[in-house]
C-alpha positions in Angstrom: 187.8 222.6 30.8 185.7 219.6 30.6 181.9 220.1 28.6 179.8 219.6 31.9 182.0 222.4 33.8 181.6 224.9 30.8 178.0 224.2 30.7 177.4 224.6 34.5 179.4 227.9 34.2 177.0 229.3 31.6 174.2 228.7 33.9 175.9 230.3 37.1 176.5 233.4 35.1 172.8 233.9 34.4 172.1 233.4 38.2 174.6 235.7 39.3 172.5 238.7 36.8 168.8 237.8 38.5 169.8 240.3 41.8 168.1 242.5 39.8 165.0 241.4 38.8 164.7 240.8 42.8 164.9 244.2 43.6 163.5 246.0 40.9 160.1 248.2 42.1 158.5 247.7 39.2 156.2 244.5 38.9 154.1 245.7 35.8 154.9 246.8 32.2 156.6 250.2 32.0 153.8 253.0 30.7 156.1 253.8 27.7 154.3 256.1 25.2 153.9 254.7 21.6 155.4 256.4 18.5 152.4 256.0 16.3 153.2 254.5 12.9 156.6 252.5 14.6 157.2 249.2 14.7 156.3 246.8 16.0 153.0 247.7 18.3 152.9 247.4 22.1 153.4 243.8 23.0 150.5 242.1 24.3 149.5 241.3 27.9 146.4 239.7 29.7 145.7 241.3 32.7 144.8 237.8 33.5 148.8 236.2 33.3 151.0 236.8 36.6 154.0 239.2 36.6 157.2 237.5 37.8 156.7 236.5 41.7 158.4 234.5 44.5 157.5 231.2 43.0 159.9 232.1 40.2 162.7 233.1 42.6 162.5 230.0 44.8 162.1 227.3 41.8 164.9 229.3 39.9 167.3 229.1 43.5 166.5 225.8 44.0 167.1 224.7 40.2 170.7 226.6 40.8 171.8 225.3 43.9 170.8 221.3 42.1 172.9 222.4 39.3 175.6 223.2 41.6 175.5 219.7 43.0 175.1 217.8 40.7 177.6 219.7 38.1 180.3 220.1 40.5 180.0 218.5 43.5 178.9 215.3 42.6 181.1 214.1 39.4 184.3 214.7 41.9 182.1 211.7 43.9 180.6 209.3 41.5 182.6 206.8 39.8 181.8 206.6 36.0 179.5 203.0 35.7 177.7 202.0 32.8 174.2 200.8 34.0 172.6 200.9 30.4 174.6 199.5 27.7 173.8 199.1 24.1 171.3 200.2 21.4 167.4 199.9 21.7 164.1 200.5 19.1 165.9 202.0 16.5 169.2 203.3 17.6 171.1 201.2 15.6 169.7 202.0 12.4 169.7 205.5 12.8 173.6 205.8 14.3 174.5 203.7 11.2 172.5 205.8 9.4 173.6 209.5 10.8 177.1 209.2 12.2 179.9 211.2 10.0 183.1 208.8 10.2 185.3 211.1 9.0 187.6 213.2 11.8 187.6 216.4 10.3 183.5 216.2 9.9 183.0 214.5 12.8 185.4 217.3 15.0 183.3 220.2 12.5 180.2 218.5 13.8 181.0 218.7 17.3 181.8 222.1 17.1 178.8 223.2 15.4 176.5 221.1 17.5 177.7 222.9 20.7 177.8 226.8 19.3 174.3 226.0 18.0 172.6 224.8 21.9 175.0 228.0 23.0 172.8 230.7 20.8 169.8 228.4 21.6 170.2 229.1 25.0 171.3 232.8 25.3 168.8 233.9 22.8 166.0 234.6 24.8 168.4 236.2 27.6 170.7 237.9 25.5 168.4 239.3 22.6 164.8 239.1 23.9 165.1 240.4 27.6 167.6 243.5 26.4 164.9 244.1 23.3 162.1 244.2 25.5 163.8 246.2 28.4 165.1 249.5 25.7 161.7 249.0 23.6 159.0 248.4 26.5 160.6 248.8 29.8 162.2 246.7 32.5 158.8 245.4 33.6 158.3 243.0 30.5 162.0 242.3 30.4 162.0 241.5 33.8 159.0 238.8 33.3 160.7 237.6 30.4 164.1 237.1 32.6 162.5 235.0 35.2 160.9 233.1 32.7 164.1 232.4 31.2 166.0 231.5 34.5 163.4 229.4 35.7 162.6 227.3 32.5 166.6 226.8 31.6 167.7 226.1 35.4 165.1 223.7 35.8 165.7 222.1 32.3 169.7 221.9 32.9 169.0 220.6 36.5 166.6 218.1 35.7 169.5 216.8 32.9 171.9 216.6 35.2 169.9 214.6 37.7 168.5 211.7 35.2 171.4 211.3 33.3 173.4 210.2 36.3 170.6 207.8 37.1 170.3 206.5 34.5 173.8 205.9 33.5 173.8 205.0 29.9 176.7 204.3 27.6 177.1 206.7 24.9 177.5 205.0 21.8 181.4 205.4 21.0 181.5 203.9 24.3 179.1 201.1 23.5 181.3 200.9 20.1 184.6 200.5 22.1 183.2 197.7 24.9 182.3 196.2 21.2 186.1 196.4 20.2 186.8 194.7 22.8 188.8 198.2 24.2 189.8 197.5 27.9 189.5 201.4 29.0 186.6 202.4 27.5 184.2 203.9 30.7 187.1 206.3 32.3 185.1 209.2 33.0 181.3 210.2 33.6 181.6 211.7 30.2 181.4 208.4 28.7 178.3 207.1 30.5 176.0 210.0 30.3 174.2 209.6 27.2 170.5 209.6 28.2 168.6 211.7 27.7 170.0 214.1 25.1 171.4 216.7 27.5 172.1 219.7 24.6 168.9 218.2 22.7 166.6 219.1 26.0 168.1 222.1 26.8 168.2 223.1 23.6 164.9 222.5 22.7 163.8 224.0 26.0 165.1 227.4 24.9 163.3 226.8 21.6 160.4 226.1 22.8 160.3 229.0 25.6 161.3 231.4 22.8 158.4 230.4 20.7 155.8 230.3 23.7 156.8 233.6 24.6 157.0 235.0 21.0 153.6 233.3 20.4 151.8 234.7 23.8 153.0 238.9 23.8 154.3 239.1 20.2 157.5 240.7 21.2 158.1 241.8 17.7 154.8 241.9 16.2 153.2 241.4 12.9 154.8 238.1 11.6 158.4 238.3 13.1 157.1 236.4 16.3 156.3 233.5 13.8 159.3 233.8 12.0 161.6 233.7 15.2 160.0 230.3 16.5 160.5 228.7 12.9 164.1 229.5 13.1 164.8 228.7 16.3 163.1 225.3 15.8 165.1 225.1 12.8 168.2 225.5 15.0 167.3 223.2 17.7 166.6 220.2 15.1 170.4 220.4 13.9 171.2 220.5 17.3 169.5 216.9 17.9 170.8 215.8 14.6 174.5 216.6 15.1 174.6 215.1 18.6 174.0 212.0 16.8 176.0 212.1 14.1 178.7 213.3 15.9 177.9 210.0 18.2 177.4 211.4 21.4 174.0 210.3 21.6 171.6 208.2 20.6 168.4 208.5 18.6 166.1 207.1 21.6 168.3 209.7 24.2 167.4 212.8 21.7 163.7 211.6 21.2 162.9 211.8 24.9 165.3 214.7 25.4 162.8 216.8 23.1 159.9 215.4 24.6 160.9 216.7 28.3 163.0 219.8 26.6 159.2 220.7 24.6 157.2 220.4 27.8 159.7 222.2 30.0 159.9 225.2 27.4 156.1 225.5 27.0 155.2 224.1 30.2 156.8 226.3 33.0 156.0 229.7 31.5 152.2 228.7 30.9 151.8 226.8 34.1 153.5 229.7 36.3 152.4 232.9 34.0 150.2 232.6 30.9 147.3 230.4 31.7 144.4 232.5 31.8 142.6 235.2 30.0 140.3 238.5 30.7 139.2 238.1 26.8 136.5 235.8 26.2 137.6 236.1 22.9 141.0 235.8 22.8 142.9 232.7 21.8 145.9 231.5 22.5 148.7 229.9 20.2 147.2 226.7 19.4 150.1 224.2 18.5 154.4 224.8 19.0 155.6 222.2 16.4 159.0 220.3 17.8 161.9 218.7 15.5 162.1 215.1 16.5 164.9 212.4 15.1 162.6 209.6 13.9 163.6 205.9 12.2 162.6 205.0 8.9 163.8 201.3 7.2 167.2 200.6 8.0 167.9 204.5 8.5 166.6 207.9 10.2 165.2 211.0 9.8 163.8 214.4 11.3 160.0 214.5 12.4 157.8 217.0 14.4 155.6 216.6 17.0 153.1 218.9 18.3 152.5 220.6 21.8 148.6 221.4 21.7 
């Protein structure tokens, strides 16, 4: 099963649960009464942010039906060319800097790099939207769910599109065309290395889990906090092991963040939370992002801030 098929699969098996956010009668929060003294408190909820609605259901169709395309339709049509070739800025200082040479490290890093963007990405369906649907009813789960679907089909849809476009060599394939190897473009694989594909989406999920976290403090008290910090934590291994594993390059998992960030905070904002009936309320004021970053002759992890 080839990477881009297992990931396209993961994000037809969220589409084929949405049915029933579709149908459900309920568009607001379930009146559930509140054990006093339990934990945590009722989540919050400006009557100013939008419930989930048919702009969520068309952008989250449309995101699907481009991830259908472009992950299955188009690689049996495109022939693998390298249109971007080579290290640029920094990327060579902070491959040389990051990459494990050893096979057993290198396979471990692999490995670890793809189970971490898979809990990345099913945490907010597979932990937040069940916890809110048995603690507060299937109205906030439902939100939640559409949020999710929207944000990550969009995010794995846009990465699809670009990186085709863009065609850049990753950098083992860079490294063999240095070799002089004579086979070293044989399949899409090797010339999809911008942007960071598991980076964005990754750091998409992150970013959606903290905005969502930060905005109804699903858990309450300081859990919410605690939840983004980990997750962010996650996401920056994520970035780093694509590199060192040398599937990417520094420059492909800098702007991968940058887009993943803005998608994760972005579409649930922009299509739900902007707003508020509280003159004195105030929203989360900063999400702080992992970023790879280049020092002398080597790299490193920085943040940068969504404000």
């Amino acid at each position: 099963m080839s990477r881009s098929f297992g990931r396209t699969c993961g994000v037809v098996v969220l589409g084929a649960i949405l049915g029933a956010g579709v149908v459900s009668p309920s568009r607001a929060q379930d009146e559930r009464p509140e054990a006093k003294g339990t934990w945590p408190q009722k989540p919050h909820w400006d009557p100013a942010w939008s419930h989930a609605n048919v702009w969520d259901y068309t952008l989250a169709s449309v995101s699907l039906g481009a991830i259908a395309v472009e992950g299955i339709a188009l690689p049996m049509l495109l022939q693998p060319t390298a249109r971007w070739v080579g290290p640029i800025l920094f990327d060579a200082d902070v491959r040389n800097a990051l990459r494990i040479n050893n096979a057993t490290a290198h396979d471990a890093a692999q490995v670890l790099g793809w189970a971490l963007w898979g809990a990345q990405a099913a945490y907010p369906i597979a932990v937040d939207v069940p916890y809110a649907w048995a603690r507060y009813g299937w109205g906030l789960a439902r939100d939640l769910l559409w949020q999710d679907a929207v944000t990550l089909f969009f995010a794995v849809a846009l990465d699809f599109a670009v990186r085709d476009l863009v065609g850049r060599a990753r950098p083992y394939t860079y490294q063999c065309i240095q070799d002089g190897g004579t086979n070293c473009i044989d399949n899409l694989e090797a010339v999809r290395s911008f942007p960071g594909g598991h980076f964005l989406n990754a750091t998409a999920a992150s970013v959606l889990t903290c905005t969502q976290h930060l905005y109804v403090h699903l858990y309450g008290d300081g859990w919410d906090g605690l939840t983004c910090a980990m997750t962010l934590a996650s996401d920056a291994a994520v970035g780093l092991l694509r590199i060192a594993s040398d599937w990417h390059w520094a420059s492909d998992e800098l702007l991968g963040g940058v887009v993943g960030a803005l998608i994760g905070w972005g579409v649930p904002y922009i299509m739900h939370f902007r707003g508020t009936s509280d003159a004195n309320a105030r929203a989360p004021s900063a999400i702080v992002v992992p970023m790879p970053i280049a020092l002398d002759h080597g790299g490193g992890l920085g943040v940068a801030g969504l404000f």
